[in-house]
N, C-alpha and C positions, 0 to 999 in steps of 0.2 A: 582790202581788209587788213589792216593792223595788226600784227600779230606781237605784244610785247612779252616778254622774257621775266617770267616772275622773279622775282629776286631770290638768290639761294637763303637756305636757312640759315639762320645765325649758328648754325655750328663752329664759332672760327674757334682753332686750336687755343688752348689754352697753356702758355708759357708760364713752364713751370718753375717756380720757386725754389733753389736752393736753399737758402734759409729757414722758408718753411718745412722743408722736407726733413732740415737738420733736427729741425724742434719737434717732428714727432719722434726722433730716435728716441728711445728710452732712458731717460738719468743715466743710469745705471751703465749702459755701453755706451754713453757719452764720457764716460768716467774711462770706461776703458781705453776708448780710444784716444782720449786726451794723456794715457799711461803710455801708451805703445809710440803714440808719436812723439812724447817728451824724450821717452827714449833715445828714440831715432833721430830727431833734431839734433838732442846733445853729443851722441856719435857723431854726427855731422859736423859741428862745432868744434869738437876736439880735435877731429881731424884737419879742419880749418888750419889748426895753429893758430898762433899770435897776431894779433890784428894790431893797426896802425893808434889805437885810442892810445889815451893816457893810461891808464891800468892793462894797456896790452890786448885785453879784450877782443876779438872781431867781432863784425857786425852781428854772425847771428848770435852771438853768446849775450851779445850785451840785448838786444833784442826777447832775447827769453829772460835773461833777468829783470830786464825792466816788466816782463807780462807779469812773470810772478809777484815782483814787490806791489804793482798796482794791488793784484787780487790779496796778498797781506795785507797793504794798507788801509783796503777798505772796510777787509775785517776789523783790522785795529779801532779804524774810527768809531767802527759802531758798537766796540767790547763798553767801553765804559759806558753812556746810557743805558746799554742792555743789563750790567750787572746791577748797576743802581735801580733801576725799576724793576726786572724780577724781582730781585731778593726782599725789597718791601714791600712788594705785593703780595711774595709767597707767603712770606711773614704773616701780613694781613690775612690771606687766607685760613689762617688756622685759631683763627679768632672765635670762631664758630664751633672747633672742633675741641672735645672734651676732652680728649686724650690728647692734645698737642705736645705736651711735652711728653710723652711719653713715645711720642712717634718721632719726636727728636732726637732725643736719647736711644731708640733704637736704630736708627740711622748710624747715630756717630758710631755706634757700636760695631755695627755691620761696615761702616765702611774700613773703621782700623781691624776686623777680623781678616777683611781681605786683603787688605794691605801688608799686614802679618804674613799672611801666606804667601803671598808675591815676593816680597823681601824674601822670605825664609829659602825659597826657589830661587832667585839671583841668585844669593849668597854660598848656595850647594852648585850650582852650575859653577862660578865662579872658582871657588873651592876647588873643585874637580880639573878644572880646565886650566887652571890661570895663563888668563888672554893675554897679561902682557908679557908676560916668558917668552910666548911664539909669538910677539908682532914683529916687525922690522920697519916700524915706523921712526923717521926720524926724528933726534931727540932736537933737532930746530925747529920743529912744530908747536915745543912747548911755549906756551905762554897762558898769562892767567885772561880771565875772560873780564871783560868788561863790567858784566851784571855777576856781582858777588853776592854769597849768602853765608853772612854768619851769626850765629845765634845772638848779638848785641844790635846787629844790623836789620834782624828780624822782628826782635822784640822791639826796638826805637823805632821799625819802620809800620808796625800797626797803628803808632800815634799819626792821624793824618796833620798832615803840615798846612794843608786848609781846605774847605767843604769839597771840592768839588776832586779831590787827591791831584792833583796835577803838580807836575816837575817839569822845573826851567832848568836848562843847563846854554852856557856861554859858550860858543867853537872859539877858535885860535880864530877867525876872520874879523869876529866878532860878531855872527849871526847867532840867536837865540831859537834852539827846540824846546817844543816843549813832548812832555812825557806823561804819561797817568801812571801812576799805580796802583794794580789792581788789587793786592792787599787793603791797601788804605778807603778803598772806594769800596770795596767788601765790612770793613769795619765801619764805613758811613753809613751802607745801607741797613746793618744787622741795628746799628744805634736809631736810625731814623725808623725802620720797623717796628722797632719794640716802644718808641715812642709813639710812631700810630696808636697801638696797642690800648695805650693807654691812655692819650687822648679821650678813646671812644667813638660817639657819632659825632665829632664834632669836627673828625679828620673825613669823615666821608667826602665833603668835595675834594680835598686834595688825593682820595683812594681812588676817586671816580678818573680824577686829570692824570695818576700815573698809570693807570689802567689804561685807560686811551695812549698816552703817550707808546706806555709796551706793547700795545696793539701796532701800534708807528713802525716802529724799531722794530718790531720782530715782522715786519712786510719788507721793510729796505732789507734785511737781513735775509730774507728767501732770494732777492731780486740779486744779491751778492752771489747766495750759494748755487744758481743759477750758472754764475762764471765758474763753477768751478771747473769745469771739463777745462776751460782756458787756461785757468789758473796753472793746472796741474800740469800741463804742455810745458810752462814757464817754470815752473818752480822744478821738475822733476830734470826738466830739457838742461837747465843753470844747474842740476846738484851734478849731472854726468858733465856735460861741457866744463867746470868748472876743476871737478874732480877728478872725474874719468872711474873707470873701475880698476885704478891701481892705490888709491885710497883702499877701499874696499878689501884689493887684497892683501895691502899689510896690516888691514885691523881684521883678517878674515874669521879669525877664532873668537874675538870679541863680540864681531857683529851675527855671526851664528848661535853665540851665546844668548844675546839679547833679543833673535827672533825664537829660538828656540823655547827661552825660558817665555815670552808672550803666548804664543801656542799652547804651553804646556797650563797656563792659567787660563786660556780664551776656552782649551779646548777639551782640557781634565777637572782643573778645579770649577771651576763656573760649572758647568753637566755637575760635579759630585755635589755641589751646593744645590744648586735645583732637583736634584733626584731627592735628597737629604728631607727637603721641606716639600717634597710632593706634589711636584712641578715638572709639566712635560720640559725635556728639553728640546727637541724638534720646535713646537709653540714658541719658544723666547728666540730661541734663534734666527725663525721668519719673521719673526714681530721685531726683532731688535734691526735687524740685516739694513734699511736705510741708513741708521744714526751709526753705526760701525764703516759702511761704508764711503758715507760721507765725512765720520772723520777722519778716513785713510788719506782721504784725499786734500782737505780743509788744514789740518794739523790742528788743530783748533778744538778743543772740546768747549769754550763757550762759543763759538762761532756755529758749532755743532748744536747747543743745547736747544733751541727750539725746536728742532728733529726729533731727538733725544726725548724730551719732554711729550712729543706726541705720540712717540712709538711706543711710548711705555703708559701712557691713557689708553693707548689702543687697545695696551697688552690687558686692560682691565685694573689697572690702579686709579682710584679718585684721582682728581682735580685739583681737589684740595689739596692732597696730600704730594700728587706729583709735581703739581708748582712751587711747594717744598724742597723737596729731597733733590730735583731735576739741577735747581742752579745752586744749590748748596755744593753737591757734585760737582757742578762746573767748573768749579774753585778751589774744592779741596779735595776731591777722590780722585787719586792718580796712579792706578795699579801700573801701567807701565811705566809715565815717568818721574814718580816719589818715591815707587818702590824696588821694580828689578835695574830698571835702567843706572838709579845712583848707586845699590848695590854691587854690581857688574861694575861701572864703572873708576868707580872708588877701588877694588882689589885688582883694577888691570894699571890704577895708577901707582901702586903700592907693587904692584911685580914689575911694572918697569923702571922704578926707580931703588926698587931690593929693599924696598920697608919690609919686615915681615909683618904681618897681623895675627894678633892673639888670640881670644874667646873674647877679652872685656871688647875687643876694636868692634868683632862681630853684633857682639850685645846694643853698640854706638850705633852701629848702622839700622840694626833693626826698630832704633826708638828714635832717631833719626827719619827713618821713615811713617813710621804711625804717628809721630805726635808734630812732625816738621812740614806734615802735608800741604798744610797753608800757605807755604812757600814758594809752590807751587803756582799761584794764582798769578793767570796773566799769560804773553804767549811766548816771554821765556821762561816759562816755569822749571824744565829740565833743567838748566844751566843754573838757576839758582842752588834750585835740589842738590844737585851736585859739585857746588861750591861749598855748600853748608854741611854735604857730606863731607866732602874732603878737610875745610875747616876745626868741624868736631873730632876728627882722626889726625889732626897736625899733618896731613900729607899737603905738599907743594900745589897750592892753585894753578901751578904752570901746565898742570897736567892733565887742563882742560882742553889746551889746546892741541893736544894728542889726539882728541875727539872731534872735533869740529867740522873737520870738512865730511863726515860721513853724516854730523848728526840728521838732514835731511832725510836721508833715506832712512834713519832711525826713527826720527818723531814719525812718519806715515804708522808704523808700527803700534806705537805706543799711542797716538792717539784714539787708534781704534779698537786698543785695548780700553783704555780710559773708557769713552762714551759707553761702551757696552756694560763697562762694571758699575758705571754709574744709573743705569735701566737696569741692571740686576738686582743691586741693594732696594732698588723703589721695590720690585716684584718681588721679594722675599719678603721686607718687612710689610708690605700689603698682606702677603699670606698667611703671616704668621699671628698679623693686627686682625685678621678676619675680615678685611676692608676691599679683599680684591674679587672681583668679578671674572669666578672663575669660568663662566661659561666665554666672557671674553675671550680670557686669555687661552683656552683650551680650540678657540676658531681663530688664533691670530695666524693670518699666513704670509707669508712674502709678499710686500707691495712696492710700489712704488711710489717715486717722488711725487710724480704728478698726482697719484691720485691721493696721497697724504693734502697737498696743496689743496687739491678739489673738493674732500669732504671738508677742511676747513675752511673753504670761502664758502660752500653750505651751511654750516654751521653759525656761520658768521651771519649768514644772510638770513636763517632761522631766527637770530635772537635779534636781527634788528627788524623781523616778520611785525613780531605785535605794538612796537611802538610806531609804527607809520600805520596802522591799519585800527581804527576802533572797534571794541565788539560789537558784529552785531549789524555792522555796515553793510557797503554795498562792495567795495573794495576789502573786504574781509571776504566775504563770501567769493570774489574773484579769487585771493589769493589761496584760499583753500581750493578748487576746483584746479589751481593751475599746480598746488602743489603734487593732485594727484599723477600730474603728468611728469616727472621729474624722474629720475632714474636715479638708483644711488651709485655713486661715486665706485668704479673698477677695483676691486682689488685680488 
């Protein structure tokens, strides 16, 4: 008799995925820890010394520089479609709404009140402290920056040079870049919007094709902000290996200045404006906490703005209104870097070079910042900002290059003031337009990346529900019975 040997169960171990295990870490301390190891690479790199490249570089420096320019670059690529179809969408959006201009115009309003107050904050910090008294940075640093901004160069540069704003420039090799800019591509979209407008319904299929297209773009664009943990390794890894923290310490009064004066508007005036119009602030600050975050890391407030724009629906602002105000924002509200940052920096290049500044200089820089915001637009907007400060003040362009090697670890800053002020103007002028959904906003709590991603690919899947299903079907009735089994999305 026979006796055969049943076969063991199929319990075989299962080899476990790094990758996947990375992917459930949470956004959020994937952020952190792509902060802590930039760090720590960059020390690493520093200590390296001088490597045998052509620009001296060693391997791992150049290494983290090349991660971060990728994760820039691909933001870059995707800035100009994304501005050009937001902004004539949002347009389009308010074709329907009665008070559109009135929600316009209280926008622009709110955004130069806060801007007001930002500037007015540099400018007393500033004031009090002057940064460049106590730097010891050397005066071989100066040089003027590449991307300038002066009021003739601002105003010629809203006339777009042709449809799509793109800039050719020739190298010494004789290789041709090209360039966008995102003013002129701002000014395309505002003109092709308001011509939707007035078309009427005879522009609906082409509102239907940029509609879909922004739905495109704004998918590549989660799949980018995806890398940012990568990014951030690279970009933070190259601003220490690059700099080291003895930049840091001869701009140490300046750069104190400018996180100081961010806190003091992230974390007194924002709360006093929210208390003012009868707004929890605990509520905005869970609801906002993605798009702040994400732009610490991103530097990018349009790279940011799809974040931005959903966290601030979440918070209980329309649709309508927030696909407005979200990328208008994007472009032109820039509490850190339109208004403390070229404040601040404008009086530390004025104390290192012994210009004094008057009342009229102060008066320059504060209308400089409320009405020059537009200058902003794009992802060297600070450098411009603070060329066209320095320009309108007659102080030496050279004394941009004073600033530069810290400005990294400045834009994390100022970015994530940006994105937040730009969710704050939407929820105030919601409140005050009666348009906001306060029970929303009073249940907004801290979420996360993924599950923002997740109720939107619900949503999404919701409204493309009734065009694949007839009423009244047989696959209608499935899709309701399957709907009841769904869970809503963690947050």
């Amino acid at each position: 008799m026979s006796t055969s040997t049943a076969p063991a169960p199929a319990t075989s171990r299962r080899t476990r995925n790094p990758l996947r295990a990375i992917v459930r870490i949470p956004f959020g301390w994937q952020v952190l820890i792509g902060l802590v190891l930039g760090v720590v690479l960059g020390l690493v790199a520093a200590q390296m010394g001088p490597g045998t490249g052509e620009d001296g570089a060693n391997w791992l420096t150049t290494a983290l520089n090349t991660i971060g320019t990728i994760f820039v670059t691909l933001l870059k690529a995707l800035v100009p479609p994304l501005i050009f179809l937001a902004i004539i969408t949002s347009i389009a959006n308010l074709r329907g709404v009665t008070n559109a201009a009135r929600l316009a115009g209280k926008t622009l309003l709110w955004f130069a009140i806060t801007s007001l107050i930002a500037v007015s904050i540099g400018i007393a910090l500033g004031a009090v402290t002057s940064p460049g008294k106590n730097s010891s940075v050397s005066a071989d640093a100066a040089q003027a920056s590449d991307t300038q901004g002066g009021w003739m160069d601002f105003l010629t540069g809203l006339v777009p040079t042709n449809f799509l704003g793109i800039e050719g420039s020739a190298g010494d090799d004789g290789t041709v870049s090209l360039s966008f800019n995102a003013l002129q591509i701002l000014v395309i979209s505002i003109a092709v919007g308001i011509a939707v407008l007035s078309v009427g319904d005879k522009a609906e299929p082409f509102l239907k094709v940029t509609g879909s297209a922004l739905e495109i773009v704004q998918k590549l664009l989660w799949w980018v902000i995806r890398l940012a943990p990568i990014g951030t390794v690279g970009l933070l890894g190259n601003a220490v290996a690059s700099y080291g923290w003895d930049a840091i310490g001869q701009l140490g009064v300046f750069v104190a200045d400018v996180y100081i004066g961010l806190f003091i508007v992230l974390l007194v005036v924002y709360p006093v404006l929210l208390k003012l119009n009868g707004l929890s602030i605990g509520s905005f600050f869970r609801g906002v906490w993605p798009a702040t975050s994400l732009g610490f890391v991103s530097r990018s407030s349009l790279g940011t703005m799809p974040m931005t724009q959903s966290v601030t629906e979440r918070m209980g602002v329309p649709r309508h209104y927030a696909s407005f105000a979200i990328p208008l924002g994007a472009t032109t509200k820039m509490d850190g870097c339109a208004a403390i940052y070229p404040a601040l920096a404008a009086i530390f290049v004025a104390n290192f070079y012994g210009v004094p500044l008057g009342v009229t200089d102060y008066l320059l820089i504060v209308l400089v910042s409320v009405l020059g915001s537009a200058a902003t637009a794009g992802m060297t907007g600070a450098t411009v900002m603070l060329t066209l400060t320095l320009s309108t003040l007659g102080l030496p362009l050279e004394g941009v290059g004073l600033l530069l090697a810290i400005d990294p670890i400045l834009d994390m800053g100022r970015t994530a003031l940006n994105v937040t002020g730009q969710s704050l103007v939407g929820v105030i002028v919601a409140k005050r337009e009666k348009i906001l959904d306060k029970s929303a906003y009073d249940a907004a709590r801290r979420t996360s990346f993924q599950a923002i991603q997740a109720e939107e690919a619900q949503e999404t899947a919701d409204a493309e529900a009734p065009a694949k299903t007839a009423p009244g079907s047989a696959d209608d009735e499935l899709a309701a019975d399957g709907a009841t089994e769904k869970q809503p999305a963690s947050v």
